[in-house]
C-alpha positions in Angstrom: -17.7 -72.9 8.9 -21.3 -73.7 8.6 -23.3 -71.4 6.2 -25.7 -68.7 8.3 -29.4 -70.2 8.9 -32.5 -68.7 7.3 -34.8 -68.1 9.1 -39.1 -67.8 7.9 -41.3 -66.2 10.6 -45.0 -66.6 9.6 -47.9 -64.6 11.1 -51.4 -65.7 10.8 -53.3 -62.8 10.8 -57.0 -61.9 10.7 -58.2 -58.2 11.5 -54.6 -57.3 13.1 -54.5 -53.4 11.4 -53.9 -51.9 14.7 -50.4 -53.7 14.6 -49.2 -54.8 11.5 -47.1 -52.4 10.8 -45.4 -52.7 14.5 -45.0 -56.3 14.1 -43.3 -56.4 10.7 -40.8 -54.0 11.8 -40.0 -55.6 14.6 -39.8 -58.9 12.8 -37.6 -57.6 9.9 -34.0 -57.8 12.2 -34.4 -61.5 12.9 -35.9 -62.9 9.2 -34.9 -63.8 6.2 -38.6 -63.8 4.9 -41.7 -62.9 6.1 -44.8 -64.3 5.3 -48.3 -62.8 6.1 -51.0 -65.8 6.0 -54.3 -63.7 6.4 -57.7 -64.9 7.2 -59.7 -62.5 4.9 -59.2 -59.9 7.3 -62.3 -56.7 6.8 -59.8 -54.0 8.2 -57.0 -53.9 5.5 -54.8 -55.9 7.6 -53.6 -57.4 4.4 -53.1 -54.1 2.5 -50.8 -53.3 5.2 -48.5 -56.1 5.0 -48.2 -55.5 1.2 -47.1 -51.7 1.9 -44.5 -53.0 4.0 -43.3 -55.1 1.2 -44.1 -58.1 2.7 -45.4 -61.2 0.7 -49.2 -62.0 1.8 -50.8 -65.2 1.4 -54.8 -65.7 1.6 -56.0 -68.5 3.7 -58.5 -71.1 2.8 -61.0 -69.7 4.9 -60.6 -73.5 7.6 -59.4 -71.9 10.8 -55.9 -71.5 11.6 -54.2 -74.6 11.3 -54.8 -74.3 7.4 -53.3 -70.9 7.2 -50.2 -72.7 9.8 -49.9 -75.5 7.2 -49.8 -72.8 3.8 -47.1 -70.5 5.9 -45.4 -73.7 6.2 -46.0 -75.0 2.9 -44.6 -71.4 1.0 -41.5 -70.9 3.8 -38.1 -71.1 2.0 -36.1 -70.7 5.3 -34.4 -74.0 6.9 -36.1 -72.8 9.9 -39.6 -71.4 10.1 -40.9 -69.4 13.2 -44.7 -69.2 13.9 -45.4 -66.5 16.0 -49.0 -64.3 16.7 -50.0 -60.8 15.2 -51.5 -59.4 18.2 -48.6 -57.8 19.9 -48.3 -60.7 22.7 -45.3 -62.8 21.3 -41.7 -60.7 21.4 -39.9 -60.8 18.0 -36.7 -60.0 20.0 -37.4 -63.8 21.5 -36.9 -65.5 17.5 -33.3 -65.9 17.8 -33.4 -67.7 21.5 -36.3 -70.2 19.7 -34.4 -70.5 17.1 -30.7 -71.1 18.6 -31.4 -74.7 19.9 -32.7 -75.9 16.1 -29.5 -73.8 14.9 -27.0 -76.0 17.3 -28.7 -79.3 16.1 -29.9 -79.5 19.9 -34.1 -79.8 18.6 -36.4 -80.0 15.9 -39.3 -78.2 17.6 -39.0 -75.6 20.0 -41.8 -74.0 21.7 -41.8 -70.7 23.5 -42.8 -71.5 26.8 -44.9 -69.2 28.6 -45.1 -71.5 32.4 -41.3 -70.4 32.2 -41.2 -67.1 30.9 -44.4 -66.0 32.2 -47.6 -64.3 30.8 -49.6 -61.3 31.0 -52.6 -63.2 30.1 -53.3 -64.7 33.6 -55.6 -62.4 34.8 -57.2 -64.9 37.5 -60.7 -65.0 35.8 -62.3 -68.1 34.7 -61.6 -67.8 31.1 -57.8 -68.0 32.3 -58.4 -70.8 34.7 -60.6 -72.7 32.6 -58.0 -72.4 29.7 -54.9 -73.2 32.0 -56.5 -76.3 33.1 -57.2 -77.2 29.6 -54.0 -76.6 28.2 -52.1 -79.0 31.7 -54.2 -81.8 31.2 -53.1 -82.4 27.2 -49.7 -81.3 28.3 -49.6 -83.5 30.8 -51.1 -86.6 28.7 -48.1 -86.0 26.1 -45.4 -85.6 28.3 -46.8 -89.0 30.5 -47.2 -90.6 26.4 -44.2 -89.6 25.1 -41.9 -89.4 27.9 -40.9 -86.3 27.8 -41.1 -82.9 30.0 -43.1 -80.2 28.0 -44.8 -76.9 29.9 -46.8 -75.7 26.8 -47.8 -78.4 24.6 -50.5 -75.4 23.0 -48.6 -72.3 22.4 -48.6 -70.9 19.3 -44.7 -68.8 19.2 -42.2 -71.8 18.3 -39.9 -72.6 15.8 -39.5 -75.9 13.7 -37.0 -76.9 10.7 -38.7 -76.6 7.6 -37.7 -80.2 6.6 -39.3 -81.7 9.8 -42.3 -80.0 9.0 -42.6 -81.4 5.6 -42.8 -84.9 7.4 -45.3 -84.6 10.1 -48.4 -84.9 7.3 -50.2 -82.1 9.7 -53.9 -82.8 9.1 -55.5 -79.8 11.7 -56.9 -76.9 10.3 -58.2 -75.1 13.6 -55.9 -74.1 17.1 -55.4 -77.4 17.8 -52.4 -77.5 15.1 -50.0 -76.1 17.8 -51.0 -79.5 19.2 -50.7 -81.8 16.7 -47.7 -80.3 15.7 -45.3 -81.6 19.1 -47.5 -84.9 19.4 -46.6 -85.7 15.5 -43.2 -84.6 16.1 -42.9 -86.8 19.2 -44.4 -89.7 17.5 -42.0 -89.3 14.8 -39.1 -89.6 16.9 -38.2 -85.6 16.2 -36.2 -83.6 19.0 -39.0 -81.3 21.0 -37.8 -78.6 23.2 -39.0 -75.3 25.1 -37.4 -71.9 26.1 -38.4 -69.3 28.3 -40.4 -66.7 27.0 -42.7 -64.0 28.3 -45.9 -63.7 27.0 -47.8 -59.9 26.6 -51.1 -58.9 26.8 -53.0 -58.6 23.6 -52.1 -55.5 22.1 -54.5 -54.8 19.6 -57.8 -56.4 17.9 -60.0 -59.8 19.9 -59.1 -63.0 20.6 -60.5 -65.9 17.6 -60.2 -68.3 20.3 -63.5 -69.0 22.1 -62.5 -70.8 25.3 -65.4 -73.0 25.5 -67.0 -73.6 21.9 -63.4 -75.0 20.8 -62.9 -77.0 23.7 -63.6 -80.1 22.0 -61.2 -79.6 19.5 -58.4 -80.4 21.9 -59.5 -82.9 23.7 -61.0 -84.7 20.5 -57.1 -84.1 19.0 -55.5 -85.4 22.3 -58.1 -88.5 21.7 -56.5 -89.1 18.7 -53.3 -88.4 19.3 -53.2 -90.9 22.1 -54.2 -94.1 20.0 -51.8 -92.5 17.2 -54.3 -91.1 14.5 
């Protein structure tokens, strides 16, 4: 029989106090390891991981994709999960991302939230602005690549740690979600997706401003497209 498969969920966190604690307990059942990448967070969201006996990592200060690529860089599991702090992805989801990876079935899978649903769509123009965002670089991967994707852009998926070593990420803001399938699709690696619900935000603000970061995925998708 097959030896059991560890699994490394990493949360990028910045300001998350209200939650930490929730999170981490509600991680603990499905991990092997849990790694806390924190943004120099002002509300002693790291001191709180460390009281849980969690290991905490301190970003470079880049955005997000940097603190993605140290969580991925430090994980000892053969499978690492990246999932949110904020309350909206469900830990009780990590062994349904994971399963597929586990049964040599992908390579990547993302939590998809056009199957599962979301919370989130509250039918303002943030929301609709985003949406279309997020369907147009979906759409330009799947028609590139060939494939059938949902949610090229969220963040709750699951990758083996040996794939990940390969892709040579280079994003160090929110468009390393991305980056991430398009290098893995380039690559010839196994991307997938599963059902999964997202929540509202349950604590803390969004870093993602819908319109100043704009660029940043259609500049990536520019350069994804000509294979940069």
């Amino acid at each position: 029989m097959r030896e059991p498969t560890t699994v490394t969920v990493v949360l990028c966190t910045k300001n998350e106090a209200g939650g930490i604690r929730q999170i981490l307990r509600s991680v603990k059942p499905y991990a092997d390891e849990i790694l806390v990448v924190d943004g120099h967070s002002t509300d002693g969201t790291a001191s709180l991981a460390r009281e849980a006996g969690v290991k905490v990592l301190e970003d470079n200060g880049r955005g997000k994709g940097a603190a993605v690529k140290l969580g991925l860089s430090e994980a000892r599991g053969e499978v690492v999960v990246l999932m949110d702090a904020d309350g909206s992805h469900d830990p009780a989801a990590i062994p349904t991302l994971v399963a597929p990876i586990v049964m040599d079935e992908a390579d990547l899978v993302v939590a998809s939230r056009h199957r599962g649903g979301s919370d989130e769509w509250r039918g303002d123009l943030d929301n609709y602005l985003r949406s279309i965002g997020g369907g147009i670089i979906t759409l330009a991967i799947n028609y590139r690549w060939n494939v059938r994707i949902t949610d090229a852009l969220n963040g709750f998926r699951a990758i083996k740690r040996s794939v990940a070593a390969q892709l040579n990420l280079t994003a160090n803001d929110f468009d390393i979600e991305q980056q991430m399938v398009t290098r893995c699709l380039r690559k010839g690696f196994r991307v997938s997706e599963v059902a999964s619900h997202e929540s509202r935000r349950q604590w803390g603000v969004s870093k993602l401003p819908t319109y100043r970061k704009a660029y940043l995925f259609l500049g990536r998708l520019a350069l994804d497209l000509i294979g940069l």
